[in-house]
N, C-alpha and C positions, 0 to 999 in steps of 0.2 A: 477515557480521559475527558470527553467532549461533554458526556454525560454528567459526571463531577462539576465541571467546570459550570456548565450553564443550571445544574440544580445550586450551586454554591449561589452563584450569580442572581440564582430566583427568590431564595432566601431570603436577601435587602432587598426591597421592593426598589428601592432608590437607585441602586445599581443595576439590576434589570434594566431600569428605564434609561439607562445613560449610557448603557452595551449591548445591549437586544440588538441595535440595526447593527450590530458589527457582524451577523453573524446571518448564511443564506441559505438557505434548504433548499435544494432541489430535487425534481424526479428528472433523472436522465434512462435514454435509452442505451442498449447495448452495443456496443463499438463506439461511445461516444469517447472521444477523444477528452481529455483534462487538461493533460501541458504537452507536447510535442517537444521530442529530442534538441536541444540546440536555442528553446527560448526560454529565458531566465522565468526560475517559479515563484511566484505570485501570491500562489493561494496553498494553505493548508485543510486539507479536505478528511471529514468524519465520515464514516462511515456505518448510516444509520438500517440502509437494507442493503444487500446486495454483495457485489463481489468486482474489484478490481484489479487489474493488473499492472506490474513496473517492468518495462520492457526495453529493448535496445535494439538498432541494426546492425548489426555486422556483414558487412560487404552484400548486402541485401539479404540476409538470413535476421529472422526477425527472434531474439532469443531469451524470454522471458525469465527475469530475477526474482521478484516474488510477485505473492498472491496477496490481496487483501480482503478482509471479513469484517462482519457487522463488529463494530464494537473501535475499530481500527480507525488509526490516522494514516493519512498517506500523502507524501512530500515527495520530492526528487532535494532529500535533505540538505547537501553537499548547495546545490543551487537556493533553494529555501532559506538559508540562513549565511550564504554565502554574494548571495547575488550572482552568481555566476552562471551562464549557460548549461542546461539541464544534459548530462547524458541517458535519458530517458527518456522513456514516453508514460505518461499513466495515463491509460485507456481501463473503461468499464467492460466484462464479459458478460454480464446481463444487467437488464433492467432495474437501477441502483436510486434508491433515496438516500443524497448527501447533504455535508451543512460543511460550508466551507467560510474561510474567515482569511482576509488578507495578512503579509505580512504585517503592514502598519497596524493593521488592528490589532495584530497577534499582540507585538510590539505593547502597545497600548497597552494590554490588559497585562502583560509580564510586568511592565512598569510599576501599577496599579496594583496587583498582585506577585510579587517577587518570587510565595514558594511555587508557583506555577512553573518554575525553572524547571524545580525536580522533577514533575512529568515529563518536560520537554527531553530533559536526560535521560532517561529512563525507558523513554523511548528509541532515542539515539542509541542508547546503548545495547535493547536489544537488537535494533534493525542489523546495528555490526554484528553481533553474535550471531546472529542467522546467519550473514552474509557468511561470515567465516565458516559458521559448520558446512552451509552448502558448498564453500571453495573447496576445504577441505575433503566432504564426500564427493567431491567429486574429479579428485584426486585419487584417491583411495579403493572408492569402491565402483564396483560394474553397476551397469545399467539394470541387470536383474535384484539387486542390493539396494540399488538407488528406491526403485518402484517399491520393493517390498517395506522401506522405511516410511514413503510417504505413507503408504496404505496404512500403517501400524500409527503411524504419529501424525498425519492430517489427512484424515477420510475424507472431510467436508471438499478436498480440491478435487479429489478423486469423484465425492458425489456431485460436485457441479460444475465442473472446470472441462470444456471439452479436449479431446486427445490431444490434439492437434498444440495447444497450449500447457498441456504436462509434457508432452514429449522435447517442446522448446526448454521448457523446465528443467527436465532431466538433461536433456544436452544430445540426447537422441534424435531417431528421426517415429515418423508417426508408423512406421512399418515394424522397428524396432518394437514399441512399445504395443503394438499389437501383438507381436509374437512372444512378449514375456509375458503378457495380461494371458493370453490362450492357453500357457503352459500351466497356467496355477490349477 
């Protein structure tokens, strides 16, 4: 999306030059914190290298919702577009080049650009659809089921996400997900 958006924006030179500073590239390190649980989100973050995560505490059990990958946007949405205080946290699992853009900004350039809506939906609308298959597997199916899904339909978490944060994923514990990873 980020990628469309700022080759669009490169396009007209004129418009480049009048939106460029709206938008910030950074290299962070890994466990760098983004927005913390409970403070209203700010910034919508692309994700140009790397890998992040949308997470939560529960009674100090720390229980991770999903995963993000190069190409990805990632909000605490509900807060993002709500103003509301974040029930998450988006932290980085390793060392990630991002380009983040304020709400106001956002703002601006939807103004500016109206069908920029539709990505914004578009993406709303998958994040629900995950959200929901994963309520639903995980309802449904066992933790031997759960794992062999991810492996089948997202490798990339399984090749870079360590245990420790799939097992939060799956709803397991990292003992758990040792001994179904052992059995295959």
């Amino acid at each position: 999306m980020i990628d469309r958006l700022i080759d669009r924006l490169k396009r007209d030179e004129t418009n480049w030059a009048r939106f460029r500073h709206l938008f910030f590239e950074k290299e962070i390190a890994s466990k760098t914190i983004l927005l913390n649980e409970g403070e209203v989100s700010k910034n919508l973050y692309f994700i140009k290298k790397g890998c992040l995560r949308l997470w939560f505490n529960n009674d100090g059990k720390d229980i991770t919702l999903q995963f993000f990958f190069e190409g990805q946007a990632v909000a605490s949405i509900d807060s993002f577009l709500g103003s509301q205080p974040s029930m998450f946290t988006i932290e980085s699992i390793e060392p990630s080049s991002i380009i983040s853009i304020s709400k106001d900004s956002f703002e601006q350039l939807l103004s500016y650009y109206p069908d920029l809506k539709e990505g914004l939906q578009e993406m709303t609308y998958k994040r629900f659809r995950d959200y929901t298959l994963l309520f639903l597997s995980r309802i449904k199916d066992n933790p031997r089921k759960l794992y062999e899904d991810l492996l089948k339909n997202h490798p990339e978490i399984i090749k870079r996400v360590p245990q420790h944060y799939i097992a939060s994923y799956l709803g397991i514990t990292s003992i758990s997900l040792s001994r179904i990873r052992n059995r295959k």
